[in-house]
C-alpha positions in Angstrom: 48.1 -24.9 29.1 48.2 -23.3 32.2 44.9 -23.8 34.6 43.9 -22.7 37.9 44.5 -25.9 40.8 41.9 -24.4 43.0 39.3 -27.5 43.6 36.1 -25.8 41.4 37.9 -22.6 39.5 37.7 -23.3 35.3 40.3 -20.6 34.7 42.8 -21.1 32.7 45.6 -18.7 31.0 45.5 -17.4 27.2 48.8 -16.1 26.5 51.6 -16.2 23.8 54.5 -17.7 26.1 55.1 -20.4 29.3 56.5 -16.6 31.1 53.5 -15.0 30.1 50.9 -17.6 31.3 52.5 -17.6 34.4 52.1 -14.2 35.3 48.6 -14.0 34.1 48.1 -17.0 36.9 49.5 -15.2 39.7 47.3 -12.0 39.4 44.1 -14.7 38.9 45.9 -16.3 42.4 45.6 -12.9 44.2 42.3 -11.4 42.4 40.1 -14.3 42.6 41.5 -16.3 45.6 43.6 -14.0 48.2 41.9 -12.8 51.1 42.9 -9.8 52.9 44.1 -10.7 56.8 45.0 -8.0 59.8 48.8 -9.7 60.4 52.1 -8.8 60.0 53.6 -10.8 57.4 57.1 -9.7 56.6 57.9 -8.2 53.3 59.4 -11.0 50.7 57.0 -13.5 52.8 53.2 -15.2 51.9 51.1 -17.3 54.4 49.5 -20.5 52.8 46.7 -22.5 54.2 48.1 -26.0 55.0 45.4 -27.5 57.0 42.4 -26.5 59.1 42.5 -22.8 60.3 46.4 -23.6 59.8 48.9 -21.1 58.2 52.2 -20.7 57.3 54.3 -17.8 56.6 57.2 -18.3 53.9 59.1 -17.4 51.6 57.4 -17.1 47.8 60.2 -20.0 46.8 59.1 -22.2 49.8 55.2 -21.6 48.9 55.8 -23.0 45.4 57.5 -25.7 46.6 54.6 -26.9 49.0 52.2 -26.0 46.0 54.1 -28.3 43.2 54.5 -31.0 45.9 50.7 -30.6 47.0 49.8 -30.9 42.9 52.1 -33.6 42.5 50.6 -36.0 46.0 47.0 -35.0 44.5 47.8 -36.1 41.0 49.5 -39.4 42.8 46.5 -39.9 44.7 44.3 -39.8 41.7 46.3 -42.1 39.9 46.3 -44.9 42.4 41.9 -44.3 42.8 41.7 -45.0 39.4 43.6 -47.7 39.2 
């Protein structure tokens, strides 16, 4: 099951396939937790928040990379508290 990794946000996808989850997860992403800015991002590029006021722009590839590698240091961290 597909939920939302956004620290607080129970959402979570309802849908018939893996394809189909996803995409209900990226319009939650941009409905419920994209903000509007006044910059010029080029088109095929996103800016993520990696730190304090700190942003990136890249490429929609490279901002799933940082996210699965942010989900998988969090889960890592997690592990070793509990332990």
């Amino acid at each position: 099951m597909l939920q939302c990794s956004r620290p607080g946000c129970g959402w979570q996808a309802f849908a018939p396939s893996a394809a189909a989850a996803r995409e209900q997860y990226l319009i939650h992403l941009v409905e419920a937790h994209a903000t509007d800015v006044d910059a010029e991002i080029p088109d095929g590029m996103v800016q993520v928040h990696v730190g304090d006021g700190e942003w990136m722009t890249v490429s929609f590839d490279e901002a799933t990379e940082l996210h699965e590698l942010k989900q998988s240091t969090d889960v890592s961290t997690r592990q070793r508290e509990r332990d």
